[in-house]
C-alpha positions as CSV (number, residue, x, y, z in Angstrom):
1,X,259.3,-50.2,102.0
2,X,259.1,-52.1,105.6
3,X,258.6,-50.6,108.7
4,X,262.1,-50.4,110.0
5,X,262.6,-48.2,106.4
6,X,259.8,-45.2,106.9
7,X,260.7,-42.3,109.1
8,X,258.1,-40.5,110.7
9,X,257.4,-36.6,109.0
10,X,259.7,-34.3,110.7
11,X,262.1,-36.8,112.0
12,X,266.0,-36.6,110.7
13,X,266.9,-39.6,109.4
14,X,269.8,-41.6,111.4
15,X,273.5,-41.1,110.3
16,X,274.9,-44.8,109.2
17,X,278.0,-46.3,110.7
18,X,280.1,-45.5,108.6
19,X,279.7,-41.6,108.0
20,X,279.4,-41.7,111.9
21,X,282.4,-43.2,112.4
22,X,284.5,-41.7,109.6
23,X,283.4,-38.4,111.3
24,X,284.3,-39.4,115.0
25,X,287.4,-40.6,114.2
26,X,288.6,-38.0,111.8
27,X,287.7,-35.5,114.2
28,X,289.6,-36.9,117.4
29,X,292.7,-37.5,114.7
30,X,292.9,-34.2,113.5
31,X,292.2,-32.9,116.9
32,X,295.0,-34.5,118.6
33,X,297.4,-33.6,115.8
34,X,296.5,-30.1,115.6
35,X,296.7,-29.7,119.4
36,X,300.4,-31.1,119.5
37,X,301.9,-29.6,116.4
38,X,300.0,-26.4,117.5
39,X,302.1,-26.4,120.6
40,X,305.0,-27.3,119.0
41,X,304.5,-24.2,116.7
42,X,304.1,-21.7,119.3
43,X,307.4,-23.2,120.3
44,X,309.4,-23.6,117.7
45,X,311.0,-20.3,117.4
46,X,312.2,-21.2,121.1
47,X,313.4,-24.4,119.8
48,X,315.0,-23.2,116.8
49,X,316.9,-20.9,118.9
50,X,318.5,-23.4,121.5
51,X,319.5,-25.9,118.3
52,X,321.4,-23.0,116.8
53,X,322.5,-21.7,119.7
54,X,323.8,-25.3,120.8
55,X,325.4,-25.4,117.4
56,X,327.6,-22.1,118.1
57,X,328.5,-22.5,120.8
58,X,329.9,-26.2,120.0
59,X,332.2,-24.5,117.3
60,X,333.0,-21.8,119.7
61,X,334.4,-24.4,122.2
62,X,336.2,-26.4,119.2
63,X,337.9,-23.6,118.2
64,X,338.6,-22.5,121.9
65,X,340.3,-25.7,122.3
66,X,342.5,-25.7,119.1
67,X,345.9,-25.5,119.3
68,X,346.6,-23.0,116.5
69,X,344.0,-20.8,118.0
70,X,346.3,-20.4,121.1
71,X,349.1,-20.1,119.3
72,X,347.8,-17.4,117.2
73,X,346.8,-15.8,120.3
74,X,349.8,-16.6,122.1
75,X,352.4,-15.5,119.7
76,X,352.8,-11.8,118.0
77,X,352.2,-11.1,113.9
78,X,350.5,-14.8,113.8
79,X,346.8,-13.5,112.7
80,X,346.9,-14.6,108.9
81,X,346.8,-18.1,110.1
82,X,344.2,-17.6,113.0
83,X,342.3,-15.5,110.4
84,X,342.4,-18.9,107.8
85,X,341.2,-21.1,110.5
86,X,338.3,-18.4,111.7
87,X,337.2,-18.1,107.3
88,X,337.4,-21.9,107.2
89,X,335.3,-22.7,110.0
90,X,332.4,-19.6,109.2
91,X,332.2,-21.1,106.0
92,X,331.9,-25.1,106.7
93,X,329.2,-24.0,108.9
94,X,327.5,-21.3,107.2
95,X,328.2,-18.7,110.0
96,X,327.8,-15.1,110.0
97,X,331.2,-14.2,111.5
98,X,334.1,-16.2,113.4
99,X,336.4,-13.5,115.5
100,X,338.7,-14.0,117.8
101,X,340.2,-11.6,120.3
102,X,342.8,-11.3,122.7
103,X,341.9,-9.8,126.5
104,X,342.1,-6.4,125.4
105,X,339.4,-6.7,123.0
106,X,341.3,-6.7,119.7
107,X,340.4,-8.8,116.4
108,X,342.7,-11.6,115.3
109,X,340.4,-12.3,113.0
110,X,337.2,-11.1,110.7
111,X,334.9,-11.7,107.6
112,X,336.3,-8.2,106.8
113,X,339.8,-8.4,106.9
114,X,339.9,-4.5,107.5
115,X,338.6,-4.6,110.5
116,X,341.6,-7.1,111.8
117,X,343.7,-5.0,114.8
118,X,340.6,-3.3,115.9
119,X,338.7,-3.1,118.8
120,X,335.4,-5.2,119.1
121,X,332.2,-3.5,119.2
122,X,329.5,-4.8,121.6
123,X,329.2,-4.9,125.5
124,X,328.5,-8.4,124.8
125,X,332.1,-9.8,125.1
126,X,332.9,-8.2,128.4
127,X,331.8,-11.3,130.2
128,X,333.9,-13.6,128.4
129,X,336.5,-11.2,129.1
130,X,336.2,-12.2,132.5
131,X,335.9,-16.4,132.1
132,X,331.9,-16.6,131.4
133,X,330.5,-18.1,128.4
134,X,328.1,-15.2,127.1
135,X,325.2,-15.5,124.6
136,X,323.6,-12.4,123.2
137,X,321.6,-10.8,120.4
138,X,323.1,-8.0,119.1
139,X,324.7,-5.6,116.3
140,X,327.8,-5.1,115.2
141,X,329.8,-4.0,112.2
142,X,327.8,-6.5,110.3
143,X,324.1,-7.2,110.3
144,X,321.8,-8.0,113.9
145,X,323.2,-11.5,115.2
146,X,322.6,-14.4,117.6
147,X,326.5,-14.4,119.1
148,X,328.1,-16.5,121.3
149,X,331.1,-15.9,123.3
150,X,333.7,-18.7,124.6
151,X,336.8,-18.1,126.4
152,X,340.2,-19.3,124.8
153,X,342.7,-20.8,127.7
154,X,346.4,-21.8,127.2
155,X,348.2,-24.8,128.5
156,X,348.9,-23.3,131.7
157,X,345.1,-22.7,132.1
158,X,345.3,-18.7,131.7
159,X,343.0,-17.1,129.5
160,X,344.5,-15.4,126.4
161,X,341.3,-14.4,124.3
162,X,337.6,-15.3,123.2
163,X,336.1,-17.0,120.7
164,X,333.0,-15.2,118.9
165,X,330.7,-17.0,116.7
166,X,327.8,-15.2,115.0
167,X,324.6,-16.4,113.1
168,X,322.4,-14.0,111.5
169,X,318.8,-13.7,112.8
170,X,317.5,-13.7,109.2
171,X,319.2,-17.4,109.2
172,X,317.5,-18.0,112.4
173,X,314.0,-16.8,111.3
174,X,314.2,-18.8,107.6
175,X,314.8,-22.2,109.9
176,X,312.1,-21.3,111.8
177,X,310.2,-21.4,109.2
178,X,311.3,-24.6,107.2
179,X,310.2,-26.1,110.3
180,X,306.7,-24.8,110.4
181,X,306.2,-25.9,106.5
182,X,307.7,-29.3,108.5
183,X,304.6,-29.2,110.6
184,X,302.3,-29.2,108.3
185,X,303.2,-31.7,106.1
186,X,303.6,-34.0,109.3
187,X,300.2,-33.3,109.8
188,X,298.8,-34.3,106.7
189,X,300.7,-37.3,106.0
190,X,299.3,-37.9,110.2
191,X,296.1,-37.2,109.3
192,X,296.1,-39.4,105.9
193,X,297.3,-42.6,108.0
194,X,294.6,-41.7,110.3
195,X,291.8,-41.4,108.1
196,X,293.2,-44.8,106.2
197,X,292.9,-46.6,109.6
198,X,289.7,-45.4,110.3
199,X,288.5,-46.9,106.5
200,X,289.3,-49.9,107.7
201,X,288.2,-49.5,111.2
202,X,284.6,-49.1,109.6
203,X,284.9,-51.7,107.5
204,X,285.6,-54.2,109.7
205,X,282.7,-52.9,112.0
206,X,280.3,-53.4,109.5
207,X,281.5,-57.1,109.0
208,X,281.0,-57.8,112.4
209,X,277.2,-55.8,112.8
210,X,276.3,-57.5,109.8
211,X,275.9,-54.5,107.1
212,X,273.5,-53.4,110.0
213,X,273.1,-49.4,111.3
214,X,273.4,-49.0,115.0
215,X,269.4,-47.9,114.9
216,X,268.1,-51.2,113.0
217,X,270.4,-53.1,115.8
218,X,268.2,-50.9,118.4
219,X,265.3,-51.0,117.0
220,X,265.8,-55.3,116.7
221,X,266.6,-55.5,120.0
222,X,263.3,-53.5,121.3
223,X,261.4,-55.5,119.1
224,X,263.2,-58.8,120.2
225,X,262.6,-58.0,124.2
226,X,259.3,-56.6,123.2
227,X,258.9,-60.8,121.5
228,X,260.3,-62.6,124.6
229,X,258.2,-60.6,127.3
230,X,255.0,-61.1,125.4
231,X,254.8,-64.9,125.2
232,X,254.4,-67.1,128.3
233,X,256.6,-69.6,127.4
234,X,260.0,-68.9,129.7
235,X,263.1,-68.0,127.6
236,X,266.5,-68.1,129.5
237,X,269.6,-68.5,127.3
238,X,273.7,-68.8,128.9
239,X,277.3,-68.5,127.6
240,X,279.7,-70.9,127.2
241,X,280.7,-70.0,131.2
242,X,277.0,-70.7,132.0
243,X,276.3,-67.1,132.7
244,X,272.8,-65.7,131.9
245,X,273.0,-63.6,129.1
246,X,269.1,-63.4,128.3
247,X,265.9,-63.8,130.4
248,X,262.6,-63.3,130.2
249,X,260.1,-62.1,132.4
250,X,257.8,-65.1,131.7
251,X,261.3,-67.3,133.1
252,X,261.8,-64.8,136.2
253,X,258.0,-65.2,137.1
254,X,257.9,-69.5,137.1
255,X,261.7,-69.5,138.5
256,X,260.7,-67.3,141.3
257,X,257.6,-69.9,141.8
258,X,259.9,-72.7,141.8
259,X,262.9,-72.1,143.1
260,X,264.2,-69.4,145.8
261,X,265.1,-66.2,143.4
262,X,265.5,-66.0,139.7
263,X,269.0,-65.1,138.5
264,X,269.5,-62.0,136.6
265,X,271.6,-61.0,133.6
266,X,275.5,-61.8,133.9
267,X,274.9,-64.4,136.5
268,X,275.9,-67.9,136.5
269,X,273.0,-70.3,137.1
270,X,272.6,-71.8,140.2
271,X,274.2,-75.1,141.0
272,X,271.1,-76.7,142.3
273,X,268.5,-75.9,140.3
274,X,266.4,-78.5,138.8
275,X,264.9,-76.4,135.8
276,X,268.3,-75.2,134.8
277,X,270.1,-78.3,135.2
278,X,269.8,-79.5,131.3
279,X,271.5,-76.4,130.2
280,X,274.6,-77.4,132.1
281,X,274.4,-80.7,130.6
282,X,273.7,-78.8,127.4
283,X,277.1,-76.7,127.7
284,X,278.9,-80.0,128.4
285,X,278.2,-82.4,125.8
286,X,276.1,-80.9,123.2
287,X,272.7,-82.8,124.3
288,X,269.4,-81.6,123.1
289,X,266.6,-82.0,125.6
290,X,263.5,-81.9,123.6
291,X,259.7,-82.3,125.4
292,X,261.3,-82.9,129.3
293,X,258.7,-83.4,131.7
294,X,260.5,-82.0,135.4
295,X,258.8,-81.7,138.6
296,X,259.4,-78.9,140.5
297,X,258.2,-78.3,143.7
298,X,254.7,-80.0,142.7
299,X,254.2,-78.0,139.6
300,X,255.2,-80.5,136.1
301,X,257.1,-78.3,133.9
302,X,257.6,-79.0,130.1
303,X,261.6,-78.0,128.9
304,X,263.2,-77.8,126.0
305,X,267.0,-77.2,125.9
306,X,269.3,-76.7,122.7
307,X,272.9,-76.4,122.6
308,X,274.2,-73.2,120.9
309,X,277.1,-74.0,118.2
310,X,279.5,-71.5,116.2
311,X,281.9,-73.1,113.7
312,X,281.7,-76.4,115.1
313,X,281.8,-75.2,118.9
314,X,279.4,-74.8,121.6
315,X,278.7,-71.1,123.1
316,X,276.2,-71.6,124.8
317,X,272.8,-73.2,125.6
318,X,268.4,-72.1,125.3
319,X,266.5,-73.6,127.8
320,X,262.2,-72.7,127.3
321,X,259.8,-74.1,129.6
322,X,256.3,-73.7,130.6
323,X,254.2,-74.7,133.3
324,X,252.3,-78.0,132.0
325,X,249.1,-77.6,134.3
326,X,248.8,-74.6,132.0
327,X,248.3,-77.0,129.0
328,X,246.3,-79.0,130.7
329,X,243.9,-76.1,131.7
330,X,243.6,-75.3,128.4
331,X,242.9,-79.1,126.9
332,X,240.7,-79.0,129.7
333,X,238.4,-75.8,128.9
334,X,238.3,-76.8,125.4
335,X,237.2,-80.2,126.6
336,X,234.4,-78.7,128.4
337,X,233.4,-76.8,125.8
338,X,232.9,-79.6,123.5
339,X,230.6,-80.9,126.0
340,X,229.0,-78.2,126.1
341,X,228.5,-78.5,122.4
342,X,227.6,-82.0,122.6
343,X,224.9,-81.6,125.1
344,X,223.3,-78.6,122.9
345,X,223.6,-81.0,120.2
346,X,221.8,-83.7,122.1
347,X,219.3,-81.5,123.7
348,X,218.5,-79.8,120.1
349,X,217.4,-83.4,118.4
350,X,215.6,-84.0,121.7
351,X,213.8,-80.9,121.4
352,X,212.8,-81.6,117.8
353,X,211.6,-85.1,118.4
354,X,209.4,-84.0,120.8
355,X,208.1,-81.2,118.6
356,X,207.3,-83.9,116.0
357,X,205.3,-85.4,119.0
358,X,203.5,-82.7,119.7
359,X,202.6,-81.8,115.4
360,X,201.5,-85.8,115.6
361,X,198.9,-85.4,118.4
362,X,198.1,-81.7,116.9
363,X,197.1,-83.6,113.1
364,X,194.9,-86.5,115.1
365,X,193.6,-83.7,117.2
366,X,194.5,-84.9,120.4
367,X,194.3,-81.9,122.2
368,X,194.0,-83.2,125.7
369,X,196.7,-85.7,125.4
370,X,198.5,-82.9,123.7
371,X,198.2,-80.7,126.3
372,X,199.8,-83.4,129.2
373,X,202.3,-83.9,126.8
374,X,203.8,-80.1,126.6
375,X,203.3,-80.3,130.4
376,X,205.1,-82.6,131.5
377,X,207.6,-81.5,128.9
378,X,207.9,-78.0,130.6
379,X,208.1,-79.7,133.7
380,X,211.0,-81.8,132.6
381,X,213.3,-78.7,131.4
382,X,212.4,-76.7,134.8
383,X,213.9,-79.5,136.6
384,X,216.6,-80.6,134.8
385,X,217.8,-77.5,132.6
386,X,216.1,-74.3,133.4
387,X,216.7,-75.2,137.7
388,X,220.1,-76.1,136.5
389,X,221.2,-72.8,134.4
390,X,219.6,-70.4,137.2
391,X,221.7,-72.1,139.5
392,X,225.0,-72.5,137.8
393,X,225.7,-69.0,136.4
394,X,228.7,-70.3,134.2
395,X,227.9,-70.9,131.1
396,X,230.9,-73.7,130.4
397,X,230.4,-75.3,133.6
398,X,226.7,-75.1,133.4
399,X,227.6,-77.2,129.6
400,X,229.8,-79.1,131.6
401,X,227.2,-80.8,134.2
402,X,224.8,-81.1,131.7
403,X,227.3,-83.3,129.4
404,X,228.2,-85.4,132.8
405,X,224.0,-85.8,133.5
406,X,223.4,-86.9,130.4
407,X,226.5,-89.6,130.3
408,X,225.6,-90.9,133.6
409,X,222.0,-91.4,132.1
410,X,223.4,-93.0,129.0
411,X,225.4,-95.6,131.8
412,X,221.9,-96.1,133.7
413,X,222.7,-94.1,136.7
414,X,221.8,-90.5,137.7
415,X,223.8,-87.5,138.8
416,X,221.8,-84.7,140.4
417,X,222.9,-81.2,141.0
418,X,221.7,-80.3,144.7
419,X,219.1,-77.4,144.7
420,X,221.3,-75.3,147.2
421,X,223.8,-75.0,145.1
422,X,224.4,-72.1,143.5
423,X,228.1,-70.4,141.3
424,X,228.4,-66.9,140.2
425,X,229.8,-66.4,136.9
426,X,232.9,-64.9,137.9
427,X,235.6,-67.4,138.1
428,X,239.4,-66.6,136.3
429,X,240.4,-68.9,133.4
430,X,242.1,-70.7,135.7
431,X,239.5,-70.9,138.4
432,X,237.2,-72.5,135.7
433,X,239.8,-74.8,134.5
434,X,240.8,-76.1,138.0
435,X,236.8,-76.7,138.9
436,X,236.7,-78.3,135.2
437,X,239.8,-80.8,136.5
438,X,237.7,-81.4,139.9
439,X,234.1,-81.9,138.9
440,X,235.5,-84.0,135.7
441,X,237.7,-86.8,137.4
442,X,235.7,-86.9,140.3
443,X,232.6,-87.9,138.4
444,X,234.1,-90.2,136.3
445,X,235.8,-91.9,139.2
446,X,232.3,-92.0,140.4
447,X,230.9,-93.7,137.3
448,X,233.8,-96.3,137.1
449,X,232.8,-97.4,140.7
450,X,229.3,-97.2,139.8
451,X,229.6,-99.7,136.8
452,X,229.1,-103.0,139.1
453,X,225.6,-102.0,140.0
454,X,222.5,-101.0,138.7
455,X,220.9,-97.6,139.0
456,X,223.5,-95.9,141.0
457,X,223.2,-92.5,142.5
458,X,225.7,-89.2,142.4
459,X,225.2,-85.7,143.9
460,X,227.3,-82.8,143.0
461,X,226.4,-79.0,145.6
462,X,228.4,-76.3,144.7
463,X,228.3,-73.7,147.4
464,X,229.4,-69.9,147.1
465,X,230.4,-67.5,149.9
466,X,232.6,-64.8,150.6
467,X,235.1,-65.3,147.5
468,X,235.3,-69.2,148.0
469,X,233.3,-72.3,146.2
470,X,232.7,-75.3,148.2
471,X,232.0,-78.8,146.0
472,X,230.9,-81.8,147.5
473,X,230.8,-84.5,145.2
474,X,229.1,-88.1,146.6
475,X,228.2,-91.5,145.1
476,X,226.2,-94.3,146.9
477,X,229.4,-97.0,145.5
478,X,231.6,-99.4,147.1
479,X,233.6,-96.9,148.7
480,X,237.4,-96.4,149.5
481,X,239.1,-98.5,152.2
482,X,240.4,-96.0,154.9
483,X,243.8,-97.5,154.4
484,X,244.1,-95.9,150.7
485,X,242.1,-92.8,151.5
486,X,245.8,-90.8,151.4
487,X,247.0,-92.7,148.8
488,X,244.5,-92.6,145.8
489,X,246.1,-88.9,145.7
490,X,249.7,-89.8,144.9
491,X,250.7,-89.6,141.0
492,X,250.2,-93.2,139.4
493,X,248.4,-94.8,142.1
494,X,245.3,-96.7,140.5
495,X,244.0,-99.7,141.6
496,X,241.9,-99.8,138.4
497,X,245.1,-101.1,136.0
498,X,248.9,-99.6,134.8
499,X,248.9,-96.2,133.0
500,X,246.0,-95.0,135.8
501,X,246.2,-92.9,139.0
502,X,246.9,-89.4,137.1
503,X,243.0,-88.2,137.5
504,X,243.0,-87.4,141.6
505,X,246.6,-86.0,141.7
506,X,245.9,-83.5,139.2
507,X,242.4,-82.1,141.0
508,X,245.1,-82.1,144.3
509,X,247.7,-80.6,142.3
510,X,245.6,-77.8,140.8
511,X,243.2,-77.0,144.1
512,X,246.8,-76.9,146.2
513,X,247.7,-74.6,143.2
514,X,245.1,-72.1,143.8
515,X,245.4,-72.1,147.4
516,X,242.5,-74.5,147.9
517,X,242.4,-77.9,149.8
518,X,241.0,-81.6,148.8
519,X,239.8,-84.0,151.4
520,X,237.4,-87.3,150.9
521,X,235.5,-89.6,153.8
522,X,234.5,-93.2,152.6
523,X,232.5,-96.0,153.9
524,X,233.2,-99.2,151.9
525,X,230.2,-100.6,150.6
526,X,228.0,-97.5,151.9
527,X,229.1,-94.1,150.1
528,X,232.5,-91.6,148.9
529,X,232.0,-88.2,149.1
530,X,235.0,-85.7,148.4
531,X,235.1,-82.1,149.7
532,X,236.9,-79.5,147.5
533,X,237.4,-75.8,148.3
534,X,238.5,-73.3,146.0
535,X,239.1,-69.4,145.9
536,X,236.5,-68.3,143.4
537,X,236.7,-64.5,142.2
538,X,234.2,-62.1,143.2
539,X,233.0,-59.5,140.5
540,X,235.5,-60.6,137.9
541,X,233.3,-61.7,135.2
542,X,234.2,-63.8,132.4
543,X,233.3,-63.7,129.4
């Protein structure tokens, strides 16, 4: 089981997708169903009402209007025929009764043919007596009815009778509730479609996450921010519409060292920004940059740009960079460390030749001789080693000078360390890679100048106070000509062959870095001495 499997005791386990979504939807489904049928239901007696109602009272006005109704009416001893009509009608449209009357109230016709001739019973009819269409519950002769009362008018627009249609209430009630059994298989056959949509809804959901759950798609994307802010390199990725869709804070800090302000998520990347400008070129034709050296604003960045592709199309673009004097730094610590190594190395088979010196003189039993010997020995390692660690606190730069003393020995010249110098042990990483840069090209430019004579002479003072380190670096060699004192400092300006003049615009480069400054006074033939400050750290030991 991986880590993204095991739950923590006590914690529920997440619902999936699916069950989450099957839930969700169902719920809102049923919801709205239930809410609309449920207010159709507390209706529907209301509605059943006016549809039967609107269906009497269409019959009443049909018969109103026919002919043989007003005839029947008009003329004496003519109620057998009204009476067929009225029986014809109640039963082709299931009705309780059909009556007609004349204006005093008397039935023409009835479902009980008895009650023909006699008087109507019910208040009901009096206002279609009087020319208003009337609709009432009530009970007559027969069994409680919805009724509906019409007025019957002749030719000469005079009425002559009314037109009574009844439906029971029992009718009424049993359509009532053939249309709540209505409801309810609406809803289900609602809710199945719904739940069937849904399926698929999920299914294509999962296609798209990828089988995933929405918390392994949370917990990826932690882990994934989590990645990008933890490395140094600077991650910035865009859309096919060149709009940031991912940064990282490693990209925000070098863009904001580089350029005026470091877009954000869902912005398009500015038009005139150097770092950025492969991943336009990226989004246009596809081009992979791969190892591009860009300098920006004095600092050399190294980019890398891809072109994102889906199905044969491009969607976007990854540009990474990273800030190449940080590379250098490194190459450059680890090469002082190996010189560090080196000159323990040297000094170690030094030291034991001279300890087979000393056991010689000890078996001949030259004591006196002996004794001169481990002198001057001790004397030696004062001056050039013990003088030298007590003043240089550094461990790697105190490796470091010792490596350059001993090479400018093995070339027949020598570099001394001045005795008033003196550097803490508290330098950053990057302080001690910068000095590294400084004291390393400086005093191999020194020995290259020193190669066309014999026994040439270099002297290195570092000075510390009040958070800053002051280096003075000097050789007694043929000097600089005042006319190329500015220049020896721009990048690939050597006078010493091609593929040169990259030492001095580093040191500048890295001391202007750190907020430090780089001059240099010459006198051909006489002497070079550069001056180099740099911020050095106060109480910030490294280890």
């Amino acid at each position: 089981m991986n880590a993204s499997q095991q739950q923590k005791p006590g914690r529920k386990r997440p619902m999936k997708l699916s069950t989450l979504t099957t839930l969700m939807m169902v719920a809102v489904i049923f919801t709205v169903l239930l809410s609309v049928h449920l207010l159709y239901f507390i209706q529907i007696d209301d509605f059943t009402r006016s549809h039967v109602k609107d269906k009497a009272l269409a019959v009443a006005r049909t018969l109103a209007d026919d002919p043989q109704i007003q005839r029947g009416l008009a003329l004496a001893d003519n109620d057998a025929l009204t009476q067929s009509i009225a029986q014809a009608v109640q039963r082709r449209n299931d009705l309780l009764f059909v009556v007609v009357t004349d204006m005093k109230g008397m039935r023409h016709s009835h479902p009980n043919a008895d009650l023909i001739n006699k008087h109507f019973i019910g208040d009901d009819l009096l206002p279609a007596l009087d020319g208003h269409e009337n609709i009432a519950v009530n009970h007559g002769t027969l069994v409680e009815a919805l009724r509906v009362f019409t007025p019957v008018y002749n030719a000469q627009h005079q009425q002559i009778g009314v037109v009574a249609i009844g439906i029971s209430l029992s009718d009424v009630i049993a359509q009532s509730n053939k249309s709540r059994w209505n409801i309810f298989w609406t809803v289900l056959l609602g809710g199945s479609i719904g739940l069937l949509g849904v399926l698929i809804l999920v299914k294509r959901l999962k296609r798209i996450l990828l089988g995933l759950e929405p918390h392994e798609i949370s917990s990826l994307f932690e882990q994934r921010q989590a990645i990008l802010d933890s490395i140094k390199e600077g991650v910035i990725a865009v859309d096919e519409q060149a709009r940031v869709t991912l940064i990282n804070k490693a990209a925000q800090q070098l863009l904001r060292e580089t350029a005026m302000e470091a877009p954000l998520s869902g912005d398009r990347i500015p038009d005139n920004s150097l770092m950025l400008s492969h991943l336009r070129e990226a989004l246009h034709d596809g081009r992979a940059w791969q190892d591009e050296e860009l300098n920006v604003r004095g600092r050399v960045m190294i980019s890398n740009t891809v072109p994102v592709r889906s199905r044969e199309r491009i969607i976007g673009a990854v540009c990474t960079f990273r800030d190449k004097t940080e590379i250098s730094q490194l190459m450059q610590r680890l090469d002082g460390m190996v010189s560090y190594v080196d000159a323990l190395r040297e000094r170690s088979h030094e030291f034991m030749n001279k300890l087979h010196v000393i056991l010689g003189l000890l078996h001949m039993k030259n004591y006196a001789q002996m004794e001169a010997y481990i002198l001057k020995t001790a004397n030696n390692y004062q001056t050039e080693i013990g003088s030298l660690l007590q003043r240089i606190k550094s461990p790697v730069i105190a490796g470091f000078l010792l490596s350059k003393i001993n090479r400018a020995s093995d070339h027949g010249h020598r570099l001394m360390l001045s005795d008033a110098s003196y550097l803490p042990d508290s330098g950053s990483e990057q302080q001690i890679a910068a000095l590294i840069t400084v004291l390393g090209n400086l005093i191999e430019n020194a020995l290259e100048a020193l190669d066309q004579q014999q026994e040439g002479e270099m002297h290195v003072l570092l000075h510390y106070q009040n958070g800053w380190l002051s280096c003075e670096i000097s050789d007694d060699g043929p000097g600089i000509p005042p006319e190329l004192e500015t220049a020896i400092f721009e990048k690939g300006f050597s006078s010493k062959g091609n593929e040169r003049g990259v030492g001095l615009f580093l040191v500048k480069q890295q001391t202007e870095s750190l907020g430090g400054n780089i001059s240099v006074e010459s006198e051909p033939g006489v002497y070079t001495q550069f001056f180099v400050q740099l911020p050095w750290d106060k109480g910030n030991k490294v280890s």
